[in-house]
N, C-alpha and C positions, 0 to 999 in steps of 0.2 A: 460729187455732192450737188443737191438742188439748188441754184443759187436765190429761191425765195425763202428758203429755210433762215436766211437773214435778213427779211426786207421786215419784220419787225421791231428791231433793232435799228434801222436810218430812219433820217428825217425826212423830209420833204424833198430836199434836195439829192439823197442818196447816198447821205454818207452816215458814217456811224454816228448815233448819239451822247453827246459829249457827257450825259448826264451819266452814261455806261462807265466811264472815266474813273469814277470815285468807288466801283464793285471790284474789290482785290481781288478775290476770289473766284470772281466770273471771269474779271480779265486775263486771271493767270487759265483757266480752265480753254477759255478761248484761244490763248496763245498755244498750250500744249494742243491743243485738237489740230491748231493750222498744219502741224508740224505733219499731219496724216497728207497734206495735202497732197496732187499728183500735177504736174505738169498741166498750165492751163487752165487753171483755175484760180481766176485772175481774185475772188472773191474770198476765198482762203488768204491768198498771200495780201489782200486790204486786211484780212481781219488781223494777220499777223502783224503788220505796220503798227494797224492801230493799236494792238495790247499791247505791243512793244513801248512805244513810244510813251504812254501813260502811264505802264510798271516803271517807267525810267524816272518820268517827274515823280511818282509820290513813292517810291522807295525810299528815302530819306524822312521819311514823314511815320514811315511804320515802325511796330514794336519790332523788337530785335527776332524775335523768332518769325516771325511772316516777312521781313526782310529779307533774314538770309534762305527761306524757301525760294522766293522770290529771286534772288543775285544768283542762286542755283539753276533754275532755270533756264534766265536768261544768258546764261553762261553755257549749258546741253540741255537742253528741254530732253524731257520724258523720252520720250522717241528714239534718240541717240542716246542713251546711256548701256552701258554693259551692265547685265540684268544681275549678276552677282553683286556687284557693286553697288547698284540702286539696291539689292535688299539691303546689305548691310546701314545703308546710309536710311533707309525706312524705318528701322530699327530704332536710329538714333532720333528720328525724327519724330513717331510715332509714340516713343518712350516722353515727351515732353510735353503730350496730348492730355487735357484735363479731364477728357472725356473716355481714356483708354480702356479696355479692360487686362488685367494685370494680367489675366489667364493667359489671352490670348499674345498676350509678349512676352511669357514668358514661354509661350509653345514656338514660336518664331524664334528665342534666340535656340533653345532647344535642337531646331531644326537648323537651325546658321551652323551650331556649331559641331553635331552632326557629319552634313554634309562638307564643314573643313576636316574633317578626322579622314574622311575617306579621300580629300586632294591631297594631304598628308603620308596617308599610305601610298598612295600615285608616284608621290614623287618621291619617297624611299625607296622603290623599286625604279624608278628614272635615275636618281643618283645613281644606282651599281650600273644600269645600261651604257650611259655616259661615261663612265668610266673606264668600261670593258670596252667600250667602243673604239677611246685611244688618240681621239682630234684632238683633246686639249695637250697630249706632250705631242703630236705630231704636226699637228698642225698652229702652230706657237702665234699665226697669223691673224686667225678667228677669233672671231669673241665667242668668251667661255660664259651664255646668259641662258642655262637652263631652266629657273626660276620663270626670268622674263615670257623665253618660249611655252612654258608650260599656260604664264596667264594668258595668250594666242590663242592657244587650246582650250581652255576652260573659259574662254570668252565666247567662243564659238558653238562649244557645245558644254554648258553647266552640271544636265541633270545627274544626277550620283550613279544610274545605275547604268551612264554609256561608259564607261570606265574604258574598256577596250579602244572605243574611240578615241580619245582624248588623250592616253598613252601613246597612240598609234599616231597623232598628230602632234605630238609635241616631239615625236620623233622625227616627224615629217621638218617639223621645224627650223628642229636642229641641228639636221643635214642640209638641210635648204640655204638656212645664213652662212652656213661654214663653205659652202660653193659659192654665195653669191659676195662673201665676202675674198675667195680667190680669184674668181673673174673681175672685184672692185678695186684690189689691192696690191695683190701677191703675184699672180700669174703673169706671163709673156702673152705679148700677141700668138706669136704662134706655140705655144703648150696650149692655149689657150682655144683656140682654133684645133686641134690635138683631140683635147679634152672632148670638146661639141661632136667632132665626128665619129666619138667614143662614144657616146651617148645615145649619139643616133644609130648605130650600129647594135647597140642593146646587146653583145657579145664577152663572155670572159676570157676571151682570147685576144682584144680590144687592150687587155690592163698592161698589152708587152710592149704598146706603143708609148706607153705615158709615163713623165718623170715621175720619182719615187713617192713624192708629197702627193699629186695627185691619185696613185694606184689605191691611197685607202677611200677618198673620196668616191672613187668611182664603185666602188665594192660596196660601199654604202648604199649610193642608192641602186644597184646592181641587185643585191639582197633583200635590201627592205623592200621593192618592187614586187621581187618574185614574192617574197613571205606572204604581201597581202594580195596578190592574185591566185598562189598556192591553196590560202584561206577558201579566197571566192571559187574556188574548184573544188575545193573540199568540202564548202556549206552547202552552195547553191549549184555546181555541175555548170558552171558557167567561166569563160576565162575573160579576166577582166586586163588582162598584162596590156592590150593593144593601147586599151585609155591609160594607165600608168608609164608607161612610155614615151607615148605622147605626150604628157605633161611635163614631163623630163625633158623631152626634146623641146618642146616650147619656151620652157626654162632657161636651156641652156643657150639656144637660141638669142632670146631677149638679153639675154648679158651679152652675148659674141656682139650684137650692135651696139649694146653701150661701150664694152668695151674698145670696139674700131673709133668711134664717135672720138672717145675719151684719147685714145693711142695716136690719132689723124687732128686733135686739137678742134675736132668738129664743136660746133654747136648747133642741135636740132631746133630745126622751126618746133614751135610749140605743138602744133599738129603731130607732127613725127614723133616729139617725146613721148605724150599721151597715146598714141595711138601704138606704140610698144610697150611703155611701162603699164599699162594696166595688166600685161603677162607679168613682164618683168619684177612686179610687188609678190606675185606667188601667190594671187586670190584667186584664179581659175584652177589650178594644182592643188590647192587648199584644201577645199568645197568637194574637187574629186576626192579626194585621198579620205579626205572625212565621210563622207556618201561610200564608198567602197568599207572604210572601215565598220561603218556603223553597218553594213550588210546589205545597202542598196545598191545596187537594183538587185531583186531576186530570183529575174526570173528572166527569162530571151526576149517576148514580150518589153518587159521593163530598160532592159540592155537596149533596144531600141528606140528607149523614148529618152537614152541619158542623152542628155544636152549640155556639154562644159563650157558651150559659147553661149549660154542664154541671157539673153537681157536681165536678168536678176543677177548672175554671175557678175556681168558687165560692168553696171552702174556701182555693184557693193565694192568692186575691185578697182574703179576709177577711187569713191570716195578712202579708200584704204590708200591708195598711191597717192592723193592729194595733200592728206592728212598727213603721211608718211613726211614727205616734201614740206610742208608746213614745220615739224618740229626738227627735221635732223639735217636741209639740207646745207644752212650756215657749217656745219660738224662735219658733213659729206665733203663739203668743197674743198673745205682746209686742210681734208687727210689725201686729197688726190683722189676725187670722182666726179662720172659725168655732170655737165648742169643739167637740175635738177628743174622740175615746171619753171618756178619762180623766176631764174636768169632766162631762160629759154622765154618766156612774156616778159620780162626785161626788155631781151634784146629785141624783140619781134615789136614790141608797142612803143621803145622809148621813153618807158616810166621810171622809176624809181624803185626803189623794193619794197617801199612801204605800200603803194601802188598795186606794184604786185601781189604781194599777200594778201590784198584785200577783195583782189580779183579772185585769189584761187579760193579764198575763203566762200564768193559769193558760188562759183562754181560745183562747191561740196554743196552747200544749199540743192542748187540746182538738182543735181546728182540726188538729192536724197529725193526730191521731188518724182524724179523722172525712175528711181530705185523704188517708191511707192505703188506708180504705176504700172513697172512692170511684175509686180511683186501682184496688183488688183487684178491683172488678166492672165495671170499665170495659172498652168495646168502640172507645172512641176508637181515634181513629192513636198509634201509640207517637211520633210528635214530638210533638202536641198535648199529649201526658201526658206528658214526658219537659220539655218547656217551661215546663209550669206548675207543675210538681215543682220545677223549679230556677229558678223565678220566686222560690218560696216562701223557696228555700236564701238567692238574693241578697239580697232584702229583710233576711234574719236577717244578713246578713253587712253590710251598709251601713247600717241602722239600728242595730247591734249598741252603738256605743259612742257615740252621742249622731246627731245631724243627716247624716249620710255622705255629703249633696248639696250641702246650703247650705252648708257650710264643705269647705276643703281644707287642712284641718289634723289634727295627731294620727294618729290609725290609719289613718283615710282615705288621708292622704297617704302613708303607709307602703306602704299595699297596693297601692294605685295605680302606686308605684317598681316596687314587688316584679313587682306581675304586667306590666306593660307598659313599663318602663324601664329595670331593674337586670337583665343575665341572670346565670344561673348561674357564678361561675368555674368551670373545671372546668382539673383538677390532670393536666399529662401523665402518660401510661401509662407506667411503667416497666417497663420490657424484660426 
């Protein structure tokens, strides 16, 4: 951004004009824009200070409806929210409007409620899958959050008519946490070790090495693997298995270090943790799985230019892993797993954990900055960037108020009614 684009706006001396202080409206309008900002852009992040700081003093001071926009905000501006969920909360907001027109909200809840009748149908056909599947009596060690997994999915990717995708990744999901909660929980060092070179071998003649709990595990993703490169040979005449493979192998990878880390009483320098858990959250795997299902790349060409390491990938997969660590990892440590960022810059700085979370706090900031920018010079597919964007948003939205997986209680449970169970009333037209 131009940095004289705000020299209307300082005084003499350079800095904002205090008289700017008393426009709620502009301030807040200012505050959301910062939030675009990119790494380095030292004039954004003043603008951000400053509407920060002034929405703080005269919050107390306003009516209750421009407040509590206002404590919303400040709390996930614009930018980070999960786009389902900001409608529905537009809804409620916009319904309060003096100036609304009734048409048009009642064509929005219309369209709200809609487009939950078809996540509804989604997940009546995910119930039978899940079931046929078999991990919840086999695997008694897993958490059984099909629900949860599905909002992952529908966070990621909304629009009504990718339905294929979105089924297809909430599958992904669901075999995802049930492995990563065997490599966190359940499994031996060595089944464990077993398993990884099981994976990497990509073979059905691999399941004769593995104990019996494991053999369903590995046939899962063994299957759903082939099914969606099967797909991509059968739309586009392209074979996509080498990238789905890979993912798996990276996956399974990143747990066999935490795993050793956690088995050898290690604890990683803050470097090391980050610099594996951004695989280890499953947001490079995700983003693939999603991009193949939705039918990209389509073409040899395009197969060339897929990129599962790209700086967008990257930063959305740090901010998912930070946020992750933010709500669940007091819940993590207590059940017997690795430290998580937070103790790892404990022990590395010497601080405190209040300390600490305010650093990994400042860090996602950071990350969304530097997730902006790489998101402004990207040549990716607008899905692959528009995925990992709102990979980013979900994470802030389900880790937001403590664990959003492993428990189905509080906000969780709320959100969950809101977006997939409760629709809209909607008040007849009067004539």
């Amino acid at each position: 951004i131009r940095t004289d684009v705000f020299d209307k706006f300082r005084d003499g001396s350079g800095r904002f004009l205090d008289s700017l202080g008393q426009d709620v409206v502009g301030l807040l309008s200012l505050y959301e824009a910062s939030h675009f900002g990119m790494y380095g852009e030292d004039d954004l992040e003043e603008a951000k200070n400053f509407s920060v700081n002034h929405l703080k003093s005269i919050i107390g001071k306003l009516e209750m409806k421009q407040a509590e926009q206002v404590r919303q905000s400040l709390e996930t501006p614009l930018h980070w929210r999960m786009l389902r969920l900001e409608a529905r909360n537009f809804i409620d907001v916009y319904s309060m409007d003096s100036a609304k027109s009734s048409v048009l909200l009642e064509l929005a809840k219309l369209d709200y409620n809609l487009v939950q009748s078809v996540y509804q149908k989604e997940l009546k056909e995910l119930i039978k899958w899940w079931r046929d599947l078999g991990f919840k009596e086999k695997l008694s060690f897993s958490r059984d959050r099909l629900m949860e997994n599905y909002l992952w999915a529908m966070g990621i990717i909304s629009e009504p008519h990718f339905f294929k995708c979105r089924k297809g990744l909430t599958k992904f999901v669901c075999i995802l946490t049930a492995i990563d909660d065997m490599y966190d929980i359940y499994g031996s060092l060595d089944e464990l070790e077993c398993f990884t070179d099981a994976v990497n071998r990509w073979d059905i003649m691999a399941i004769e090495d593995l104990p019996e709990y494991m053999k369903i595990c590995y046939l899962a993703i063994f299957n759903f693997g082939n099914e969606i490169s099967y797909d991509g040979l059968k739309d586009h005449g392209l074979n996509t298995l080498p990238y789905i493979k890979e993912e798996w192998v990276n996956l399974c990878r990143s747990y066999m270090v935490e795993a050793r880390w956690f088995y050898r009483g290690d604890t990683p320098t803050f470097d090391e943790y980050l610099g594996n858990a951004w695989t280890s959250v499953g947001g490079p795997a995700a983003i693939v799985h999603a991009s193949l299902l939705l039918g990209f790349p389509t073409s040899e060409n395009s197969l060339d230019c897929f990129n599962p390491g790209s700086e967008t990938i990257y930063w959305s997969s740090v901010i998912t892993r930070l946020s992750d660590d933010l709500g669940t990892s007091k819940a993590e440590i207590l059940r017997g797993d690795v430290a998580k960022s937070i103790q790892c810059y404990m022990v590395k700085e010497g601080v405190s954990e209040e300390q600490a979370r305010d650093h990994i706090k400042d860090l996602i900031s950071y990350s969304w900055r530097k997730l902006n920018e790489a998101i402004a010079g990207n040549s990716e597919a607008n899905s692959m960037i528009n995925m990992s964007l709102n990979m980013a948003r979900t994470a802030q939205c389900i880790f937001q108020h403590g664990d959003g997986i492993g428990t189905s209680t509080g906000v969780t449970k709320d959100r969950l009614s809101s977006l997939l169970v409760t629709p809209i009333p909607i008040e007849p037209t009067q004539s």
